[in-house]
Structure formats: structure tokens, C-alpha cells
N, C-alpha and C positions, 0 to 999 in steps of 0.2 A: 537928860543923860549927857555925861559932856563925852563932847571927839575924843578919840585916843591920839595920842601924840604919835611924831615918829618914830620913836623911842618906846613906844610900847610891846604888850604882848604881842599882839597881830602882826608888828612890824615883823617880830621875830620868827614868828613863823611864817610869815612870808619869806623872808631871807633864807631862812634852813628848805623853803621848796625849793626857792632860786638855785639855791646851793649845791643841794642833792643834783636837783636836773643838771645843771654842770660841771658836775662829777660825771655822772654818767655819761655827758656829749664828749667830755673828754676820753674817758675808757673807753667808748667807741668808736671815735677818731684814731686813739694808738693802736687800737685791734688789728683798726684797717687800715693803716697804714705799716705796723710795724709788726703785731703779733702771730699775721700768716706767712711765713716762709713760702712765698710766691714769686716764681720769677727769678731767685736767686738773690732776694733781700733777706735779708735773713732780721732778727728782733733789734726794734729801734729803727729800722728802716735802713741798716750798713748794706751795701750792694756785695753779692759773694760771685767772685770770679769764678767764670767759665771752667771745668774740668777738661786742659787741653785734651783734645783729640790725639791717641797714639798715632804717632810717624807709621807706614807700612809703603811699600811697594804695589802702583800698579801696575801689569803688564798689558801692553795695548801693542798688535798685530795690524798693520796696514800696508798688506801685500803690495806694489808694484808701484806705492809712494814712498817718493824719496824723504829722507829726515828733515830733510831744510823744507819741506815744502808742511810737513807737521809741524817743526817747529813755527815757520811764519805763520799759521794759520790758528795754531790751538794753542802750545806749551805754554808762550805767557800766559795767558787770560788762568788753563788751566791753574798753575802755579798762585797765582793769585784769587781764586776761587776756592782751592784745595790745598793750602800750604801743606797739610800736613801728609800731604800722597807726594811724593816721587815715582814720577812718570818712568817706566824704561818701555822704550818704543823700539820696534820690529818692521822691519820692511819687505821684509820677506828674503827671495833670495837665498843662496845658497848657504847653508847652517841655519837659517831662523823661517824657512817652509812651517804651515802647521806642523805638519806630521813629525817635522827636526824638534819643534820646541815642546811637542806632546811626547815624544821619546827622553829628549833633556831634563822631564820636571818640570819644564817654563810656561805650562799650559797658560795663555793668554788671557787676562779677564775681560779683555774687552777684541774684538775682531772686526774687522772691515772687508764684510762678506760683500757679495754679488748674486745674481739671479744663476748666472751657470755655473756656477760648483755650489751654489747654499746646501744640495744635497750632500754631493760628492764631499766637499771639502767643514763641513760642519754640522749639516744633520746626520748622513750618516759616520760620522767620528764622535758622535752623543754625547756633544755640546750643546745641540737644538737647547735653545732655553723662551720662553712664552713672556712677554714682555707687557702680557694686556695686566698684571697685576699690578706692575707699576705704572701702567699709566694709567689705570683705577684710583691706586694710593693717592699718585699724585694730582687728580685730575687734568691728565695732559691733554691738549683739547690736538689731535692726531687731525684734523680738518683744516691745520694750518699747511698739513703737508696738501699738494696736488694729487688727485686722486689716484691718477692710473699708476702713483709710483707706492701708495701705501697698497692697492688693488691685486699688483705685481704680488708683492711677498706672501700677502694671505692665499694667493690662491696656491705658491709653491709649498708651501705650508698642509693644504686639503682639508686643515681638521679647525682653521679657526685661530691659529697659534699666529703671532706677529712675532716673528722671530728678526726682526731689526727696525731700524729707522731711515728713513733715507738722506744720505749725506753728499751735498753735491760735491763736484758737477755730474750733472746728466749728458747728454751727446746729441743736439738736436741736430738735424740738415739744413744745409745752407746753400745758397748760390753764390761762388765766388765769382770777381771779374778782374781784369785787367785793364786798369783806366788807360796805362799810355797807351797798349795797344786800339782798345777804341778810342781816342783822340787821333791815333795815329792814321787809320782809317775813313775816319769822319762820322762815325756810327754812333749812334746814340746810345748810354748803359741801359744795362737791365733795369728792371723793374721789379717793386715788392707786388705779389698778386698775379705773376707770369705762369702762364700753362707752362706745357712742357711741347705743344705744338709750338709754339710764339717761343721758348727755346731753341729747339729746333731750325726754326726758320732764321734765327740771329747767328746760332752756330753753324748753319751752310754761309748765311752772309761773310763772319768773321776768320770762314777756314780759305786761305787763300797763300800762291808764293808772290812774294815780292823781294825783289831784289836779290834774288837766287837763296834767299830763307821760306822753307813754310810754316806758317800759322795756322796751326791748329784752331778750331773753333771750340772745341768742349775735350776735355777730359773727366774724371771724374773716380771714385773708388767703387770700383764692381762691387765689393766683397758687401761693406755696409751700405751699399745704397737697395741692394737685391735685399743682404739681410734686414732692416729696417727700411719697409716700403709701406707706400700709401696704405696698402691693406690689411696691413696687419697681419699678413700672411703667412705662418708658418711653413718650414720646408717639409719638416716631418709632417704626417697627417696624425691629427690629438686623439683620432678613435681609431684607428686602422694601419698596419706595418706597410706603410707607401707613401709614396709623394702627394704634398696635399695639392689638392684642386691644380690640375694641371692646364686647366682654362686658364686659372686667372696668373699660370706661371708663364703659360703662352703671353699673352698680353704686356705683363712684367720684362720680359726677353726682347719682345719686338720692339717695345718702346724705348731702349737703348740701345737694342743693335743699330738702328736705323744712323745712330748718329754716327758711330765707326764707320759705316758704308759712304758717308761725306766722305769725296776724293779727299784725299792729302789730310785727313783724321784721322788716321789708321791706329789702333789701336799701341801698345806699348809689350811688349814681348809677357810681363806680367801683370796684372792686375794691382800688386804693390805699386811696381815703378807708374804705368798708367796713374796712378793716386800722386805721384810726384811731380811728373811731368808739369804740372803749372809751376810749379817752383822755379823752374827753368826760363822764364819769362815769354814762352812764345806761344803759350798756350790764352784764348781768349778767357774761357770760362772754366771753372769746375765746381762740380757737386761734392759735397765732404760733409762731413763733422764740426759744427763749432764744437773746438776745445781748444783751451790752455795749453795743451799737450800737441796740438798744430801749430809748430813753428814755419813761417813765411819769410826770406829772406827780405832783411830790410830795406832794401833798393827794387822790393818790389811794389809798385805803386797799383797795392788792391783794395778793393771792397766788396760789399757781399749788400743781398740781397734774399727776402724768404725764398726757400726752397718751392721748386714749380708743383704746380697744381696739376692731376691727371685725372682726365675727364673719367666720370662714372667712380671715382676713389672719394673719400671724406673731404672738408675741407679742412685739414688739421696736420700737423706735422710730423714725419716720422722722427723718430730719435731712439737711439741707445739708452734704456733707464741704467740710473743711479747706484752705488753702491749703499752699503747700507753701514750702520753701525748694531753690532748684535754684541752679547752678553753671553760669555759659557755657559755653561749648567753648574762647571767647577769652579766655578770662582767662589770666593770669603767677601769678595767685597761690593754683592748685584748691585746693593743698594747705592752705593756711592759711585757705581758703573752708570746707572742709570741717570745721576744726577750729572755724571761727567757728558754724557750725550745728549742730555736736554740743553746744557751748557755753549756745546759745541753744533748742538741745531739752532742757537735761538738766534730772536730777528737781529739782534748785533751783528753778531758774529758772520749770519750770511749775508747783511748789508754790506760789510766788508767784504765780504768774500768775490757779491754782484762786482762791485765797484772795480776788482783787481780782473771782470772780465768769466769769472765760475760760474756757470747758468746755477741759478737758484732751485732748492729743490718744493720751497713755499707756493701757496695759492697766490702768496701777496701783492701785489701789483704793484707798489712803490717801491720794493726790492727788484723785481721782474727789470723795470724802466730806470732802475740805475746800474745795470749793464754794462762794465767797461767803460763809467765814467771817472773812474781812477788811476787808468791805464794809460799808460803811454801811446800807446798803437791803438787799442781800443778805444781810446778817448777820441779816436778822430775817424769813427768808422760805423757805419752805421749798423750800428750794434739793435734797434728798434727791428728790423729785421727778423732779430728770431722772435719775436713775440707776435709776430703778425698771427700766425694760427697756434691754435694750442698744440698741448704735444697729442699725440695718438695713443690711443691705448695699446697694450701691449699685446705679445703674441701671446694666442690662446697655445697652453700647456697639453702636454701630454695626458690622458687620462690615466688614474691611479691604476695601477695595476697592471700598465702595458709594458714592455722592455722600449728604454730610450735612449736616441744614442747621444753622446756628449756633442752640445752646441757647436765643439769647435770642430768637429769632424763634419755637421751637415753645412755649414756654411761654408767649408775646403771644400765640398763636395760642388755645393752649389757654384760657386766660384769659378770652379774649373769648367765647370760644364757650360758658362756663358763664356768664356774664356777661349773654349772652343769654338763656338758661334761665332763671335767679334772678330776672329781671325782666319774667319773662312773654313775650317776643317769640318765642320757639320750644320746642319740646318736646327732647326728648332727644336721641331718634333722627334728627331733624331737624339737631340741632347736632353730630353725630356726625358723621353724613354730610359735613355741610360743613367742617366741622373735616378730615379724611382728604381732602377736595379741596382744601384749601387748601394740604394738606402736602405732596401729590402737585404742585401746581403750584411748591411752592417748590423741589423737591426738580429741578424741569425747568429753574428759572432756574440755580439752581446749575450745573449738566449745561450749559448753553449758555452761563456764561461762560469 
């Protein structure tokens, strides 16, 4: 039998297999690449432009911050993230209050609530809007926030609801000092990790006259250092129409009267100015608030140091929590509210924020430790200080169902009542008692309106 040539039958039918199959590898090559309208290719593989997103208005409410301080921190990025939103932004204030811009039509989509009005001023005006759906959708991992400040909202909330996010700054405590005056002295600074005995003892040292001036050893702000104390201690009692635990309000009292009773530390006529008083340079120490919003004269040559430890209290830090960023119920635009908040909490955005000196409202630690390393004043201060203890969990809440009186009335109350003590006009137990009636009677007007 002879070979078939190249040129034969067989070749030919080899060739029409070859052929076929690569027909085929080719139709299913264009299928997939050109014949599914996927992705916005449309047949052939031509790329089909994006259907722009309709322009709209959002409105965003952030009561008691200034414009410039929204625009440095969010509008660009916003603007550049959301071209197609215009921003009009509310500061509160007189015409743009909720309740102005909820009478105007301007109902807000976006708000920058707080722990003491989130009822008053947004759940009950039913706005309350539940936020765990979006961060379901989105898988937002809420663990990036620190506990006690995601902790705070659920519990005012009672049913489970995350009615916002938390958006720094927070308010932690601190120990300021007055370098020249201890150089001027001979005295050595404070220290990070100081009791509040070992305070004490440096503020009898530092309170002194010379040269017919006296120097104060310690100042400090009654109002927040009583309201945000080691114990977490509520003034209101969370189960019962009284003052809470007035043991541990005794203790609380004694452990700062004592230092007003230093000769020549006499207290300041009010509780405000007392909070000022170091600004004036002749004050050694004071106890305060790291914030942004504490302005220090710049020919004052200060630094700080953690806030003192008090024996038998946590070791962790008292502090002011966060506001938050929360979402209407009225709003048309949750969805793109929500992405505007994940926006303006993420780690960018609050690495900036550390750096300009804004305590972070993150677990994260590399944010936490660039603290005011952007800042001019901060950049030269030992800002590591507030990280020394964590922050403290927050005050236990009212229980459901009880009549409560608004935050800003029990801490005026409280106030005044040490205020009284510091200055000599009653004793302890004296301003205890009346403190606890005065909160008992507030607690009746609420109840009869």
C-alpha cells in the first residue's frame, strides 16, 4: 500500500478538524471578550461610559463647629470623593438650630450629634435612624472604633440601634505645668504616672509668694474634672431619683478640696475663671481637657503630662467622649450619607486630623502616637502623655423608664455644690445632702411637666 501524500484525502480531513476547532476557539474567544455586555463593554469589546451620577444637595448640621474648621478637615477630600454632592453645611447657631432647619424644610441628612441631647435633640425629633444596616451592606469592621466610645451610643440607644459613629476629638484629662515657674524655683516637672498624693505634695511645694507675687501650686476645671472622674461615676443615681453613691462623692470632694485649703491657692470666685487662671502665668499646675479648643497663651512656656492616678480608682483615663456622625430617618440620600462618614472616619483622614493635635477616635496605635506631630505647639509637647492610660468607660446611663434630668443641669448643680466647699461656706456632707435635694427636686419638675 503506498503512503498518502500531503496532499491527500486524510490531509484534508485533517485540515477541515484543524479548521473547525479554530473556528470555534475563535467564537469563543469574541463571546468572551466582546459578546457579554459586562462591566460596561459593550459588543467588540468598545468600553461604554459611566451614566454620570445626578448633581443633588447634601445638608450636613455640625452644631458648635465652626465652617473653616469643616472645611479644613472634610470639604476637599469630600468634593473629590463625591463630585457630584454639594456640600451646604450648618453650624448651628442662631437660624440653623435643628429645630430652625426642621421648621425651614432644611431637615439635615447628615448631623453631628453627642451623647447629651442624642435623645432630646434627635431621637426624640424622629430622626433616630439604625445605622447597623449599613455597616452590614458594607462590611464596616465598627472594631476599628475604641470601645467605650462605639459602647456609649448603643447603650443610649437601649434597643441595639447604632445611631451614629464617632468622630473625633474626644476630651481626655491631662496635667498641665508651667516650665519657667519650676525652673524658676528649682523644682523638678511633673511626671507621666503621678498619684494625685505626689500632686498634691508638689502643689503645697509650688504654692508660695515671692517677691510680693503669689504662686499658686494647682488650679484646675471643677466642672469637668468632678464630671469626668476616675470612677465613672454618675451624679444622677441610673436606678433611683438621688444622688449616686455619695461615699464615693465624699472621696471625689476631699481629694480636691484639700488642695484649695494650700495657703495662698485659694480658689478663683468661679469655677470658669479657676479653669483660666493658669493662663495667667502664675499658676504652677492645672488639671483640664486636652482639646484643640484650649487655647494657651503663647508666651506661655507649658507642658503636660497623664492625668494623676487616685488610689483605689482604675488605672485609665477619664475623658469627655466624642460626638458622633448620625444619619436622619428623612433623608433621600442614607446611602451616600453613609459612605460620606466612612469617608470622613477613615484612617487618612484621622491621621491628619492626630497630627493637627485631634485625639483620635480609632483603636489604632500608629494614629494614637502621631498626636500633634504636625502642629506647631503640639509638635513640641509632650503630647505621648495622653496615651499613657486608656480612656475610661463611660458613665453608666439612666435606666429606661426613669424621669432624667438634662446633663447640663446635674453638672451646674454639681459644680456649684463643690464650689461651695472650696470656698469655705459648707463642709462636705453638708453640700452632699443638698446636692441630692436639689436633684431630687429636679427630677419632680421634670415628672410634672
Amino acid at each position: 500500500m503506498k503512503k498518502q501524500s500531503l496532499g491527500g484525502d486524510g490531509n484534508m480531513k485533517t485540515r477541515m478538524k484543524i479548521g473547525l476547532a479554530s473556528s470555534m476557539a475563535v467564537l469563543l474567544l469574541a463571546t468572551a471578550c466582546g459578546g457579554a455586555k459586562k462591566d460596561g463593554a459593550a459588543e467588540g469589546g468598545a468600553q461604554v461610559a459611566e451614566k454620570p451620577k445626578e448633581p443633588y444637595t447634601m445638608k450636613i448640621l455640625a452644631a458648635g463647629v465652626k465652617a473653616e474648621e469643616f472645611d479644613e478637615r472634610f470639604r476637599e477630600m469630600l468634593k473629590k470623593k463625591f463630585p457630584h454632592i454639594t456640600v451646604e453645611y450648618f453650624a448651628g447657631g442662631k437660624g440653623s438650630t435643628i429645630n430652625d432647619l426642621i421648621a425651614s424644610g432644611n431637615t439635615p441628612d447628615l448631623i453631628r450629634t453627642d451623647v447629651p441631647t442624642l435623645v432630646s435633640g434627635y431621637i426624640d425629633l424622629g430622626l433616630g435612624y439604625d445605622l447597623n444596616e449599613f455597616v452590614k451592606k458594607a462590611k464596616y469592621d465598627v472594631n476599628r472604633f475604641n470601645k467605650v466610645f462605639i459602647d456609649e451610643i448603643l447603650d443610649v440607644g437601649r434597643t441595639g440601634a447604632l445611631y451614629g459613629l464617632p468622630v473625633p476629638p474626644y476630651f481626655p484629662q491631662a496635667l498641665y505645668y508651667n516650665k519657667d515657674l519650676f525652673d524658676k524655683f528649682g523644682v523638678a516637672y511633673p511626671k507621666n504616672g503621678m498619684t494625685w498624693d505626689e500632686l498634691y505634695d508638689l502643689a503645697k511645694k509650688m504654692t508660695r509668694v515671692d517677691g510680693g507675687t503669689v504662686y499658686r501650686g494647682f488650679s484646675s476645671h471643677p466642672t469637668n474634672l468632678l464630671r469626668d472622674n476616675p470612677y465613672s461615676l454618675p451624679i444622677l443615681d441610673p436606678k433611683e431619683d438621688k444622688l449616686a453613691d455619695p461615699a464615693r462623692w465624699t472621696v471625689l470632694f476631699n481629694n480636691l478640696k484639700r488642695f484649695y485649703e494650700i495657703p495662698n491657692n485659694t480658689i478663683e470666685s468661679t469655677a470658669a475663671l479657676d479653669s483660666q487662671a493658669f493662663a495667667k502665668g502664675n499658676v504652677a499646675m492645672m488639671t483640664n481637657q486636652h482639646s484643640v479648643y484650649l487655647v494657651l497663651p503663647p508666651e506661655l512656656n507649658w507642658d503636660l503630662v497623664s492625668y494623676p492616678i487616685m488610689e483605689g480608682a482604675p488605672k485609665l483615663m477619664p475623658q469627655r467622649g466624642p460626638a458622633y456622625w448620625s444619619i436622619t430617618s428623612t433623608s433621600k440620600h442614607k446611602e451616600d450619607a453613609f459612605e460620606m462618614i466612612m469617608a470622613m472616619l477613615s484612617d487618612e483622614v484621622q491621621m491628619e486630623d492626630s497630627k493637627k493635635g485631634i485625639t483620635t477616635t480609632l483603636s489604632n496605635t500608629e494614629i494614637q502616637k502621631a498626636l500633634g506631630k504636625g502642629h506647631p505647639v503640639y509638635g513640641k509637647k509632650n503630647m505621648e502623655a495622653i496615651n499613657v492610660y486608656p480612656p475610661i468607660p463611660y458613665t453608666q446611663k439612666r435606666q429606661a423608664g426613669l424621669t432624667d434630668i438634662p446633663g447640663v443641669t446635674q453638672q451646674n448643680l454639681l459644680s456649684q455644690s463643690f464650689m461651695d466647699v472650696a470656698q469655705g461656706k459648707t463642709d462636705v456632707n453638708s453640700a452632699l445632702r443638698d446636692l441630692d435635694e436639689k436633684l431630687k427636686a429636679e427630677v419632680a419638675k421634670q415628672k410634672a411637666k
